[in-house]
C-alpha positions as CSV (number, residue, x, y, z in Angstrom):
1,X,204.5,102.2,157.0
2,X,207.9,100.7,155.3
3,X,210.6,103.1,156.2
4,X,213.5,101.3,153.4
5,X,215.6,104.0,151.4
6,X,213.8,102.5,148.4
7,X,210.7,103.0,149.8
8,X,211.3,106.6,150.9
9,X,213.0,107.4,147.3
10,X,210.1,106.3,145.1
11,X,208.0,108.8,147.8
12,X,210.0,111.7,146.9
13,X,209.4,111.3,143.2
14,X,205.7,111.1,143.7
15,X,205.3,113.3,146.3
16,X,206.6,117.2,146.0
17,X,205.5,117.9,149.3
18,X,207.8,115.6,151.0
19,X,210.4,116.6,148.8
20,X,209.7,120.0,150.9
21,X,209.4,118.8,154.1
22,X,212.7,116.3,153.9
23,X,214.1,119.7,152.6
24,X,213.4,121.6,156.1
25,X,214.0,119.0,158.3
26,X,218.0,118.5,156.7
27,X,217.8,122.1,156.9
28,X,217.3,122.5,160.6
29,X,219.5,119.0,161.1
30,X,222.4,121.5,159.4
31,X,221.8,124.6,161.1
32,X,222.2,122.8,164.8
33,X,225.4,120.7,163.4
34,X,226.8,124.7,162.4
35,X,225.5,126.2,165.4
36,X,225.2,123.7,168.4
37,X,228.1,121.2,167.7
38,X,230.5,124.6,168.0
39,X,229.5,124.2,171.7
40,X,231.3,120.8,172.1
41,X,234.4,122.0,170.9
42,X,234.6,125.2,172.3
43,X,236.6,124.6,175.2
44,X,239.5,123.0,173.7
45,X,239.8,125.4,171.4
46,X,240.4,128.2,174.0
47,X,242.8,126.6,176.1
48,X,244.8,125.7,172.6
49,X,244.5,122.2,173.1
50,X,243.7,121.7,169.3
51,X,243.3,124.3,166.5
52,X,239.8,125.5,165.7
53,X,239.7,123.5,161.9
54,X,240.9,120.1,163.7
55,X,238.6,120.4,166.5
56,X,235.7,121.2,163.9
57,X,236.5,118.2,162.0
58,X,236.8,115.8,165.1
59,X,233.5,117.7,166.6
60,X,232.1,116.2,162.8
61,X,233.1,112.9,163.2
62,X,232.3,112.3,166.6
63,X,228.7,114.1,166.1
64,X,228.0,111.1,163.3
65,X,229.5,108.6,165.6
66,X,227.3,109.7,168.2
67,X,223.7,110.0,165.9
68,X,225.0,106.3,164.7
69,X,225.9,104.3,168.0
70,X,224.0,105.8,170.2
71,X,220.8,105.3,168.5
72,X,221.1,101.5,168.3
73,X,221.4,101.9,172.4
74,X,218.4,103.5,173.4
75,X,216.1,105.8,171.2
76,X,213.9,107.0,173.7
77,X,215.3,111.1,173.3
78,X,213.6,110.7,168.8
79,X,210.1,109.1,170.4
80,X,209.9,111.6,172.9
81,X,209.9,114.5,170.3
82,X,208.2,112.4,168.2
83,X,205.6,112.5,171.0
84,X,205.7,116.0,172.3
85,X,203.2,117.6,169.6
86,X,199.9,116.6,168.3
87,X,199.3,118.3,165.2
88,X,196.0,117.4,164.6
89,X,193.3,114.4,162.3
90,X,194.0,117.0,159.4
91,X,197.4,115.6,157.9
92,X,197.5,118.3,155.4
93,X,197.4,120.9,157.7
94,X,199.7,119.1,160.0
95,X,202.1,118.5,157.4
96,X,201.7,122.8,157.0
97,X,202.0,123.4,160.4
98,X,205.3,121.0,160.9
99,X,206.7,123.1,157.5
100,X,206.4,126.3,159.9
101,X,207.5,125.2,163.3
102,X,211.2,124.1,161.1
103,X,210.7,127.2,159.2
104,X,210.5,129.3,162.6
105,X,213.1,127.2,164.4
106,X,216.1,127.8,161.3
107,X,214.8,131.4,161.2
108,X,215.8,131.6,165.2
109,X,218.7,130.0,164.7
110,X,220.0,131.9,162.3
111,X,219.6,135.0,164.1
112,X,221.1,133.6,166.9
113,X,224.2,132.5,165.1
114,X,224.6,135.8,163.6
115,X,224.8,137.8,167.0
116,X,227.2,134.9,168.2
117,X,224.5,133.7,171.3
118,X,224.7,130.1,171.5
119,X,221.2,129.4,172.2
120,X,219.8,126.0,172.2
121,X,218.4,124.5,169.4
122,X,216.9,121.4,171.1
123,X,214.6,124.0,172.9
124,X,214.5,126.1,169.6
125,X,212.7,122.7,168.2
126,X,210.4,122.4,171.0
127,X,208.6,125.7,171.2
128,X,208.8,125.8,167.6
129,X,206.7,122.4,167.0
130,X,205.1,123.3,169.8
131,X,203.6,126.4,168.7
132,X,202.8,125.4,165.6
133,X,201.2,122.4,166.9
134,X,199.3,125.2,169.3
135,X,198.2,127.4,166.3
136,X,196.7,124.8,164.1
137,X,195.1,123.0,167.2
138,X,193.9,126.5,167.9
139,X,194.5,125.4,171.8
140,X,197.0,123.7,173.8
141,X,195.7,120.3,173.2
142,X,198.6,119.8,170.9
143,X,200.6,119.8,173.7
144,X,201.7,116.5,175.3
145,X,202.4,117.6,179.0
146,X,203.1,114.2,179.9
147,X,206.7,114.2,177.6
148,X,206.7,118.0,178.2
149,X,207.7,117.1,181.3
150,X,210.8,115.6,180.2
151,X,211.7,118.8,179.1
152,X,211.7,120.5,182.1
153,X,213.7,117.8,183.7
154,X,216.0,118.2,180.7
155,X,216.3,122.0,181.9
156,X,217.2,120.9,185.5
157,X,219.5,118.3,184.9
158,X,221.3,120.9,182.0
159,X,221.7,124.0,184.1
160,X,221.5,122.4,187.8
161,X,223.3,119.4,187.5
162,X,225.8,120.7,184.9
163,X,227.2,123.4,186.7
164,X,227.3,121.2,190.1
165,X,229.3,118.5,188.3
166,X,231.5,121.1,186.7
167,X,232.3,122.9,190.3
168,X,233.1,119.1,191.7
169,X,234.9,117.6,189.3
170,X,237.4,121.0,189.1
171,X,237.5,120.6,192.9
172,X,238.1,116.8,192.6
173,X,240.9,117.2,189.6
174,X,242.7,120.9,191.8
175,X,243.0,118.5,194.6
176,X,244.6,115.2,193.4
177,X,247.2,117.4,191.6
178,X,247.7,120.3,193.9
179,X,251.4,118.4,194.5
180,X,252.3,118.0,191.0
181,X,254.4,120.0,188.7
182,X,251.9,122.0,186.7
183,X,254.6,122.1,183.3
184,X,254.3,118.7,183.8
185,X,250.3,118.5,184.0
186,X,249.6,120.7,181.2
187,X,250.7,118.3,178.6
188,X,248.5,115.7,180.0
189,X,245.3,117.8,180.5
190,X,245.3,119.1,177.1
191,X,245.5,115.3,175.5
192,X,242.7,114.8,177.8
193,X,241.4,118.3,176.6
194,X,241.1,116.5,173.3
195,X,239.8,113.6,174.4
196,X,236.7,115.1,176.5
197,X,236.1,117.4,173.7
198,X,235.3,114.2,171.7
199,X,233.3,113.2,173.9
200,X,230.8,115.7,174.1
201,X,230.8,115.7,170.3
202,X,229.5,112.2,170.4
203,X,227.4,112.9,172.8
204,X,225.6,116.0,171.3
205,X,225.1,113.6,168.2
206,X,223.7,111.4,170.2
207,X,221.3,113.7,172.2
208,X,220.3,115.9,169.1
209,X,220.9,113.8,165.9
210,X,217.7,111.4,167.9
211,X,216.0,114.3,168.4
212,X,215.8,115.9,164.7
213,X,215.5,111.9,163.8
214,X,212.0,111.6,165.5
215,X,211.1,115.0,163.6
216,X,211.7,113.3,160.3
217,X,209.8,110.5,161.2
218,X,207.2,112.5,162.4
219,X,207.6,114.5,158.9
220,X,207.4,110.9,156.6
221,X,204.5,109.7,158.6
222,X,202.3,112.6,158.0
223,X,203.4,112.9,154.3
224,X,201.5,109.4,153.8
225,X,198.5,110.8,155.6
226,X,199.4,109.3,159.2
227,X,198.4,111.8,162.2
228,X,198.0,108.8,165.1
229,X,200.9,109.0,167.4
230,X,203.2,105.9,166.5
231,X,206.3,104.3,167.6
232,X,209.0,103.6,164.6
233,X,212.1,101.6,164.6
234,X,214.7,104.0,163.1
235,X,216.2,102.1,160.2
236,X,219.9,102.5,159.1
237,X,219.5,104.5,156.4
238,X,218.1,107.9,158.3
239,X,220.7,107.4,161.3
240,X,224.2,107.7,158.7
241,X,221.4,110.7,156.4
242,X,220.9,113.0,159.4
243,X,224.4,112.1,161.0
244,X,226.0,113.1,157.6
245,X,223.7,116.2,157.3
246,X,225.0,117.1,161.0
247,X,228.5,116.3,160.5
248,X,228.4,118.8,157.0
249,X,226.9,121.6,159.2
250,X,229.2,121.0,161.9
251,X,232.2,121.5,159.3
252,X,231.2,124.5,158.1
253,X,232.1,125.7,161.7
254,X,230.9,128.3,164.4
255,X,233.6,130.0,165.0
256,X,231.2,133.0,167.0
257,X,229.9,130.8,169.4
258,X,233.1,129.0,169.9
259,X,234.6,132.5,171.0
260,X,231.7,133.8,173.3
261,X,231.4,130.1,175.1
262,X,235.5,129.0,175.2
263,X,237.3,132.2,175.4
264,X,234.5,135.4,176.7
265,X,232.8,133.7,179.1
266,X,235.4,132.0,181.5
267,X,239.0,132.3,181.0
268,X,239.8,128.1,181.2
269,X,243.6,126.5,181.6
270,X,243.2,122.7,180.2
271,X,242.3,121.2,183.4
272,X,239.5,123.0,183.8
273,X,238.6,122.7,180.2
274,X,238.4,118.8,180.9
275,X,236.2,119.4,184.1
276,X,233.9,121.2,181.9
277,X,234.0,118.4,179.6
278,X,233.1,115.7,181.7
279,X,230.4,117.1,183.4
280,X,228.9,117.9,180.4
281,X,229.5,114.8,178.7
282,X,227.9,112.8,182.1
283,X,225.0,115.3,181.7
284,X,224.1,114.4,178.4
285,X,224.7,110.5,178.7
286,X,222.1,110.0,181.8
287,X,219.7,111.9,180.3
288,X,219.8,110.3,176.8
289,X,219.8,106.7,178.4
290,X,216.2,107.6,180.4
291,X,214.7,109.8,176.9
292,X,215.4,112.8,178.3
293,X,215.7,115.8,175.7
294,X,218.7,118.1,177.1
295,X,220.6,120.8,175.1
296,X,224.3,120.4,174.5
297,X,224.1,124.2,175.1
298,X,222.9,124.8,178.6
299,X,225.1,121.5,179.7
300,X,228.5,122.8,178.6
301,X,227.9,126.4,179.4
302,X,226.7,125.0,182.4
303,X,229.4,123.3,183.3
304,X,231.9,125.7,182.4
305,X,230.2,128.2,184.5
306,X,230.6,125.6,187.7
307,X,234.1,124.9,186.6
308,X,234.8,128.8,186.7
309,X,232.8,129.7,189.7
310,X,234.7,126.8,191.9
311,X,238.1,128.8,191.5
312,X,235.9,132.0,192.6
313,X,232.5,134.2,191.1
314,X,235.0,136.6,190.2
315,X,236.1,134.2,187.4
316,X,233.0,133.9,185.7
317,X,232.1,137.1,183.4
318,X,228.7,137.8,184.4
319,X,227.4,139.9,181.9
320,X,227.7,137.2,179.2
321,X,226.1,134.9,181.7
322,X,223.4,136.8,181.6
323,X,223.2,137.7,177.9
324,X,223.0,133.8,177.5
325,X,220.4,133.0,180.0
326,X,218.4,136.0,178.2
327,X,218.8,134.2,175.4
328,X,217.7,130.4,176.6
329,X,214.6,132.6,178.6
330,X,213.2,134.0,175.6
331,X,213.7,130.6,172.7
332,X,210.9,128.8,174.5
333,X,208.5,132.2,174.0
334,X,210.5,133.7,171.1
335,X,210.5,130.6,169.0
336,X,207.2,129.2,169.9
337,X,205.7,132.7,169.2
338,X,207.0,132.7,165.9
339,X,206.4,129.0,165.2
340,X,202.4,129.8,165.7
341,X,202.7,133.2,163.8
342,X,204.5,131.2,160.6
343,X,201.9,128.2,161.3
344,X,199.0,130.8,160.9
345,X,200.5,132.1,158.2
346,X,200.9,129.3,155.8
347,X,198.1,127.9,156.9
348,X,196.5,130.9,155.0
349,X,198.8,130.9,152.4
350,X,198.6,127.3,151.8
């Protein structure tokens, strides 16, 4: 299959139904750059490193630089969703079930944006394919355990490894300066504030733009009747459309979850904001080098908890801890419930 812009154009006009599904898929691409990217940027915001419209529009940037370079690295994180599911010989009714797992997953997200829970819409995406896939498979042989499991090393590297690296580099940082004037520090930390707020931009591009890239694919190959798993070079043209798509979402802002993440959770000074930032960022580079799915959510969360818990547990507020870890608990169950309930649905509908 020729995957040229001219190519994919002259498909649209013929073909309503991808029309549809291109529809969705920027649709879901948009909702994580409004609702995931905050997440990036939500630490230097609440230690007033930058205002909350500049960080948004640096969080935008950096999110397409991240879908664009990162991509021509390695990407192994778009053809392991692209793997994950298998919807079935059927391509209509995988094309049907596809339409309600990023129905299901936008629907989620939504809700979760409203309430101001910064839930993770990489995992959102998973159980949401996933129980469509499930649904029209009518079993779990949809299921592809062997790149499942890169999910669940995604979990352990995002909440294990997150919140260690947080609690060391803090440690690490509190003891090279514990000589130094802190007036003179603070100016320092917050460029670097800045800097590592970038960086987790870029790298949540690079994690998730790959992720809702090997979707699409998934989405074009079963428009032209393809169901057999299949490895695609992703061409130029879909990196800058879904990094673009991401980058408009991301503008809109978030400011909710930037408030329950930067400011409720953990009250940070900029040091620690950068502690947060690195760990996360490191979290997200490993696993994207080895095709590891992570979510930019758990990571920085994560991390911030680590960076809050290394000055004492006292630090931390608990009780949106756990509101948040509620929330990641029930988007593999939640969203994969309602991605086989929307699946059955349309199926009937359709």
């Amino acid at each position: 299959m020729e995957l040229t812009l001219q190519n994919y154009l002259n498909q649209l006009i013929h073909n309503p139904t991808l029309i549809i599904i291109s529809m969705l898929t920027l649709g879901v691409i948009l909702v994580n750059g409004w609702t995931d990217a905050p997440n990036a940027i939500a630490t230097c915001v609440s230690t007033r490193s930058i205002r909350p419209k500049k960080a948004i529009v640096m969080a935008a940037i950096f999110n397409f630089l991240g879908v664009f370079i990162m991509t021509f690295i390695s990407s192994t994180v778009a053809e392991t969703i692209y793997n994950i599911v298998n919807f079935g010989d059927n391509a209509y009714e995988a094309l049907v079930a596809l339409c309600a797992g990023l129905f299901a997953i936008v629907t989620w997200a939504i809700f979760a944006w409203y309430f101001g829970i910064p839930t993770s819409e990489s995992h959102a995406l998973i159980a949401g394919i996933s129980g469509a896939a499930i649904a029209v498979q009518k079993g779990i042989s949809g299921i592809n355990f062997y790149e499942w499991k890169k999910v669940i090393y995604g979990l352990i590297i995002s909440t294990v490894l997150g919140f260690c690296l947080g609690f060391l580099i803090n440690k690490m940082i509190e003891k090279i300066c514990r000589h130094m004037d802190r007036r003179k520090t603070i100016p320092f930390f917050k460029k670097t504030q800045v800097s590592g707020g970038a960086l987790v931009a870029f790298m949540h591009g690079a994690q998730d733009g790959q992720k809702f890239m090997g979707i699409f694919l998934m989405a074009l190959a079963l428009s032209n009747g393809i169901t057999e798993t299949q490895i695609f070079e992703i061409p130029i043209w879909l990196m800058i459309l879904c990094s673009a798509t991401m980058t408009i979402g991301t503008s809109i802002g978030g400011y909710k979850i930037i408030k329950t993440v930067g400011m409720d959770m953990v009250k940070l000074e900029p040091y620690q904001g950068t502690a947060a930032d690195l760990a996360g960022a490191c979290c997200m580079l490993l696993s994207s080098l080895f095709g590891i799915p992570v979510s930019t959510t758990h990571t920085k969360t994560t991390a911030i908890m680590g960076v809050g818990a290394s000055r004492g547990l006292n630090r931390v507020d608990w009780n949106i801890v756990k509101n948040m870890v509620l929330a990641w608990i029930f988007t593999f169950p939640g969203c994969g419930l309602l991605g086989y309930v929307v699946t059955l649905i349309f199926m009937k509908i359709f």
